[in-house]
Structure formats: structure tokens, C-alpha cells
C-alpha positions as semicolon CSV with decimal commas, in nm:
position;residue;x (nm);y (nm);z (nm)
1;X;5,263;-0,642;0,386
2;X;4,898;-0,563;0,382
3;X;4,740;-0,285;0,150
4;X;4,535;-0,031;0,227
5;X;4,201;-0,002;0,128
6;X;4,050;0,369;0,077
7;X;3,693;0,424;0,114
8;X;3,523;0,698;-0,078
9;X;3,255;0,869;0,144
10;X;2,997;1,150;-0,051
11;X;3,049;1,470;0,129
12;X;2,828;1,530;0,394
13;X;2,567;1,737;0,247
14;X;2,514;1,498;-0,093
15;X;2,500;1,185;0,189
16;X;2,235;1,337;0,400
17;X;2,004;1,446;0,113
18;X;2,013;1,104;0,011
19;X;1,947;0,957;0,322
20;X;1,678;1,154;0,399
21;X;1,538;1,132;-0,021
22;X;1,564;0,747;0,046
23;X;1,374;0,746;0,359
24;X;1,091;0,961;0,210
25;X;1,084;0,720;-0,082
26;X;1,045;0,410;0,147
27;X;0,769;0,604;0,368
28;X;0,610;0,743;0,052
29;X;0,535;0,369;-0,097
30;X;0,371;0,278;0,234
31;X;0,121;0,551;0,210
32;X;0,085;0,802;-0,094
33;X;-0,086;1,108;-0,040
34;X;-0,408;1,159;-0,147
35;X;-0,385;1,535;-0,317
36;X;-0,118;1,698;-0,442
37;X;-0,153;2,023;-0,208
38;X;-0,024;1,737;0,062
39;X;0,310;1,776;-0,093
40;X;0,447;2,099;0,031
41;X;0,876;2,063;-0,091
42;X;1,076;1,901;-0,384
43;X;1,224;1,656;-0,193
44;X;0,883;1,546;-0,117
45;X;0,777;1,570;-0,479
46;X;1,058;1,337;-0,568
47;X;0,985;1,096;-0,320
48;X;0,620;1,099;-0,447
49;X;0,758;1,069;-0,824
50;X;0,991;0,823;-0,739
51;X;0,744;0,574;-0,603
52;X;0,519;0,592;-0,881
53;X;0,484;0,312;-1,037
54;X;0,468;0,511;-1,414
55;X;0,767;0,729;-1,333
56;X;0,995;0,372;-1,270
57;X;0,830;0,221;-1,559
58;X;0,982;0,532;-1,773
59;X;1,253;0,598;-1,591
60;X;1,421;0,238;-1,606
61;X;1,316;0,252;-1,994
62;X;1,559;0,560;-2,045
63;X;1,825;0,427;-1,846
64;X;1,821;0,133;-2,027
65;X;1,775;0,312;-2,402
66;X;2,081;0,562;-2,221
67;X;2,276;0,231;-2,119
68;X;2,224;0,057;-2,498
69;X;2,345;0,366;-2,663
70;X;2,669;0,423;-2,498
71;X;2,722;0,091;-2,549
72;X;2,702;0,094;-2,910
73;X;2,891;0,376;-2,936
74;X;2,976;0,565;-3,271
75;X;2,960;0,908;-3,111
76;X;2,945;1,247;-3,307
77;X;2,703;1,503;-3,438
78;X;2,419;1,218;-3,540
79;X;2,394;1,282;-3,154
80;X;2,344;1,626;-3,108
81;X;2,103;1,701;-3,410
82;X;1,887;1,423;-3,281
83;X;1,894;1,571;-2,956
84;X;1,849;1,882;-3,063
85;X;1,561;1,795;-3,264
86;X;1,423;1,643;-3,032
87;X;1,433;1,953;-2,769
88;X;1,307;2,181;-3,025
89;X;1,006;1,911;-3,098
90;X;0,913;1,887;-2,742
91;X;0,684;2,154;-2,692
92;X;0,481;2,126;-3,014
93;X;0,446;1,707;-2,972
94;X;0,309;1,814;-2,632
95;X;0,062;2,053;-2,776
96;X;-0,088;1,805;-3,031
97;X;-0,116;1,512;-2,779
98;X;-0,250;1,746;-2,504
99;X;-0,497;1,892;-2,737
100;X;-0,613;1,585;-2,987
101;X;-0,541;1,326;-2,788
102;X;-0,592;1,447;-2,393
103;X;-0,895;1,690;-2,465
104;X;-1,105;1,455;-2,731
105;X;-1,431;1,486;-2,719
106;X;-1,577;1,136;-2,535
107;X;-1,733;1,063;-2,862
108;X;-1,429;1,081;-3,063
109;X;-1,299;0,802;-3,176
110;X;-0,977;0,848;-3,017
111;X;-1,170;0,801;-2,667
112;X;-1,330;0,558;-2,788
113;X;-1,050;0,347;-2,895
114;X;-0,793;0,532;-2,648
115;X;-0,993;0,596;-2,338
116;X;-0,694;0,847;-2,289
117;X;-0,919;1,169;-2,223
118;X;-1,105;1,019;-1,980
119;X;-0,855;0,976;-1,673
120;X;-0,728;1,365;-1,822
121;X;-1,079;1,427;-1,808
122;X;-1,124;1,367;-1,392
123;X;-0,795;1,517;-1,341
124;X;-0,978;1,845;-1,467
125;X;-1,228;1,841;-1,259
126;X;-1,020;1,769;-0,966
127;X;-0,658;1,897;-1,059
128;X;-0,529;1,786;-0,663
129;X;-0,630;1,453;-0,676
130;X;-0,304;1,264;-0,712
131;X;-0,448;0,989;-0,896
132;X;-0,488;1,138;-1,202
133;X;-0,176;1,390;-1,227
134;X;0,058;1,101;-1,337
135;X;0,008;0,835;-1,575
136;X;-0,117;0,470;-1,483
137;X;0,164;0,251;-1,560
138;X;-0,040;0,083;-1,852
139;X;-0,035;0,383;-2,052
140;X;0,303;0,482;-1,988
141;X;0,434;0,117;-2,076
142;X;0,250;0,229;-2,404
143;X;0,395;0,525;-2,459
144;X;0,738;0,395;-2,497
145;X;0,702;0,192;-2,788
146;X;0,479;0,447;-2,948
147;X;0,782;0,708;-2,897
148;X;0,992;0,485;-3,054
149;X;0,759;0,434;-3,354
150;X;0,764;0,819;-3,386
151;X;1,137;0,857;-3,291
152;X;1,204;0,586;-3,571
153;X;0,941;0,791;-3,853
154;X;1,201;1,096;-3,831
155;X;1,518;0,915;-3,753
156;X;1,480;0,710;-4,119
157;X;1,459;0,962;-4,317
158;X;1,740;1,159;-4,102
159;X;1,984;0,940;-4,163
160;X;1,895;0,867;-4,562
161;X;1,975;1,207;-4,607
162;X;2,296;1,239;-4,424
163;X;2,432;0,888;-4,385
164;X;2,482;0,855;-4,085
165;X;2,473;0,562;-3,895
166;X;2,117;0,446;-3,819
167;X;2,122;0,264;-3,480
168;X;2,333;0,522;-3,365
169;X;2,119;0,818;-3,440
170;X;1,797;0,598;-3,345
171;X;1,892;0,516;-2,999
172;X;2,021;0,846;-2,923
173;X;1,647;0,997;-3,049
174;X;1,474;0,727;-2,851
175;X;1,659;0,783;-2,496
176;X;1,653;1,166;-2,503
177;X;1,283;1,106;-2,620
178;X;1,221;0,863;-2,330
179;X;1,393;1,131;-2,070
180;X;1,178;1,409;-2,184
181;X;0,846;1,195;-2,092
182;X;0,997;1,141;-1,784
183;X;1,076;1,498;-1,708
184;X;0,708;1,570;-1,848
185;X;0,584;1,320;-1,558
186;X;0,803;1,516;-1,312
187;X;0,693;1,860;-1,410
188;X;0,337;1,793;-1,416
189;X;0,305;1,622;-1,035
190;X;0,590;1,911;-0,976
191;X;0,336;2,186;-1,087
192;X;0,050;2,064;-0,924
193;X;0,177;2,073;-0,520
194;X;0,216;2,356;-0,267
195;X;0,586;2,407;-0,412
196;X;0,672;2,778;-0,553
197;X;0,913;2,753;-0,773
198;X;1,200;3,026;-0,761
199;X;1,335;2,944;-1,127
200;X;1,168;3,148;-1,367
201;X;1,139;2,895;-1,603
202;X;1,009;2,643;-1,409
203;X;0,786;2,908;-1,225
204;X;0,615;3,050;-1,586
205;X;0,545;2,669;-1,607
206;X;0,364;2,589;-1,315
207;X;0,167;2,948;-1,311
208;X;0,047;2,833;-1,698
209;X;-0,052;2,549;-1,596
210;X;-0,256;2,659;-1,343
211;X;-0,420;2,934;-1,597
212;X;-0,470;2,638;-1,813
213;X;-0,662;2,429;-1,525
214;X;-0,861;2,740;-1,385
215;X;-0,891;2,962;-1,660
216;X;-0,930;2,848;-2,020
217;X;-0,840;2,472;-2,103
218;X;-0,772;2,575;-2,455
219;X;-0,450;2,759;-2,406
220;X;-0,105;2,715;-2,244
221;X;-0,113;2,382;-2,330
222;X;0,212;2,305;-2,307
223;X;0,391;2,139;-1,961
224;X;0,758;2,200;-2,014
225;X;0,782;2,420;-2,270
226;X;0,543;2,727;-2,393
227;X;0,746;2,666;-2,775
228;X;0,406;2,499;-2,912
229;X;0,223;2,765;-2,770
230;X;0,354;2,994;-2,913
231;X;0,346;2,856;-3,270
232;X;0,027;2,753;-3,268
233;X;-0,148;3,102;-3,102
234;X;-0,225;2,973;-2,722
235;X;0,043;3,154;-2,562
236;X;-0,181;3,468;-2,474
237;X;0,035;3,777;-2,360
238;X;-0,169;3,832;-2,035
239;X;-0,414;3,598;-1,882
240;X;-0,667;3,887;-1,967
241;X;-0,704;3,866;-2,299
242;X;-0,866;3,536;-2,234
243;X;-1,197;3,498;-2,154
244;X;-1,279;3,275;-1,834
245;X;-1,445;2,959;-1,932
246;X;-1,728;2,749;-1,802
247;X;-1,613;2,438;-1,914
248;X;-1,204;2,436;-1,802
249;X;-1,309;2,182;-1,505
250;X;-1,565;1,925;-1,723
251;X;-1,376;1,962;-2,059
252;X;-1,766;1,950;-2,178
């Protein structure tokens, strides 16, 4: 008596997308495009992302932090304040690094020592150019440990407080930390092509960033969220009450 053997297919729809995803991915490694504008759909933006070799440098970095904490276990609300926090965190963590860090002046020490603003500074002055819209996989290799120094200053004092369990609470701040750089890497190539966005959330986004590229570099500084905008005054209420500046392409 032999026994049958039942093979799960993906419906139709799910197998073609990733078919065709896959294919772009494989074609997309071969030869990137050379501006953003090239990239006209989101399935083309995710082939794009997916090839880069920063987005798989993050990406397997918060599967793995992901992978870890299930392991360990010791599920409960440790987890959702430390995501929560680090939700609500997002937008104001992307306003100081974006501002301090990304716009330094090149005598600052922080360039100096950094060289950060300098690729940020060329992707100013030519916002297409692919290039420069997503990190070099040096600097995002850096910024994982450096979240986890950061996600590791709040989660210490977090769990002294409450006493909860450390490792726990740590790992859970570090991989939802981790996924929101990688959705930060996504948004901004995402943003930057021929793609309209229908979402509105997703659509106020990309049409701030674009104010922020071609209008006045000192406000909507924020890339998935406006929430640091808004608390720190750069969230205008029309584009007009903004002057136009001279310097939103040089960063002078």
C-alpha cells in the first residue's frame, strides 16, 4: 500500500507575481538602472531594492534579529511597548540623523569623521541618480550595530524599571528597529521613481519628499513618517509658506 503524497501549489495569482518578481530580480542584478525615473512600477522597485546589495545586508540582519527572538521566546507586553516605542520614535530618530548627521556642514566634524553627508550631499544635487538614493553596503553594515547600541541605551533602563526580561525586550527593540531601516531603504528608492502612489499615506510621503528635494532642504525631513516634523516645526501646512531656496540641490 503506497501513500499519497499532496503537493501544495500557491494559487495562481501569488505564483505568477513571484515568478515574474524573481525574474526581474535576476535581470535587475545583471544590469541596474542608472536613474530612478527608469523605474516606472513597484514590482520593478522591488526588484531594484531587492538586488541591492544594502537592502540584503539589512534585510538578512532583521530576519536573523526576527529569527533569534522567536527563538528565545518569553512573549508578552515587553514586546509590544518596545515596538511601540519604537514606531512612535521613528520619525523623530529620522529627523535628527537626516538633519545633524545627513545635512552637516563638510566642515563639521561629523563629515569629517563620518563622510556621511557627502554621498547625501550628490544625491541632492542629482536626486535620480540611483547611486546615491540607497545606502552603500559599508554604511548600512554600520548602521546595524549602531542601532543596536541605541536600541540597547533605552532598552536598559526599560527593563530596570519594569523588570522585565532583558534579552527579551532587547531583541524585540533591535529587530523591529532593524525592519524600520529597511522599510526606510524601501521608501526612499520607492519615492524617488516614476511610481504614483494611490495610498495616501505613502503618497503625502513621496510628494514631501519631493518638496524637500526641490523646494526647501530644511523641512519635511522625515521619509516614513511626518511625526518628527511635526514636533520639531518642519511640517509646513502648505508648501507656500516656505520660501524656495537656492541651496536645496548643493546643501551649500
Amino acid at each position: 500500500m503506497t501513500r499519497e503524497t499532496t503537493t501544495i501549489t500557491p494559487p495562481r495569482p501569488i505564483a505568477a507575481t513571484a515568478s515574474r518578481l524573481t525574474g526581474l530580480v535576476r535581470q535587475t542584478r545583471s544590469e541596474l538602472p542608472a536613474r530612478t525615473t527608469d523605474i516606472t512600477n513597484l514590482p520593478e522597485a522591488l526588484a531594484v531594492y531587492l538586488s541591492a546589495d544594502s537592502a540584503r545586508v539589512i534585510l538578512a540582519g532583521s530576519a536573523a534579529a526576527s529569527v533569534t527572538r522567536i527563538f528565545v521566546g518569553q512573549f508578552g507586553w515587553h514586546d509590544v511597548v518596545a515596538v511601540a516605542g519604537v514606531v512612535a520614535a521613528t520619525g523623530t530618530v529620522e529627523w535628527v540623523i537626516h538633519k545633524f548627521v545627513l545635512h552637516a556642514p563638510e566642515t563639521s566634524w561629523r563629515t569629517r569623521r563620518l563622510d556621511t553627508s557627502t554621498a547625501h550631499r550628490r544625491h541632492h544635487e542629482d536626486p535620480t541618480d540611483l547611486r546615491h538614493v540607497l545606502l552603500i553596503p559599508a554604511y548600512a553594515a554600520g548602521f546595524l550595530p549602531a542601532i543596536g547600541v541605541f536600541t540597547a541605551s533605552w532598552s536598559v533602563p526599560l527593563v530596570l524599571a519594569t523588570g522585565w526580561p532583558f534579552i527579551p525586550t532587547f531583541l524585540t527593540g533591535l529587530a523591529a528597529s532593524w525592519w524600520t531601516l529597511a522599510h526606510y531603504e524601501w521608501v526612499h528608492l520607492a519615492v524617488h521613481t516614476r511610481h504614483r502612489f494611490r495610498n495616501r499615506f505613502y503618497a503625502r510621503l513621496a510628494r514631501n519628499h519631493r518638496l524637500h528635494h526641490y523646494r526647501n532642504e530644511n523641512y519635511w525631513l522625515g521619509v516614513t513618517s511626518n511625526s518628527g516634523d511635526r514636533l520639531l516645526g518642519t511640517l509646513p501646512a502648505s508648501k507656500s509658506d516656505v520660501p524656495l531656496s537656492e541651496t536645496a540641490r548643493s546643501l551649500a
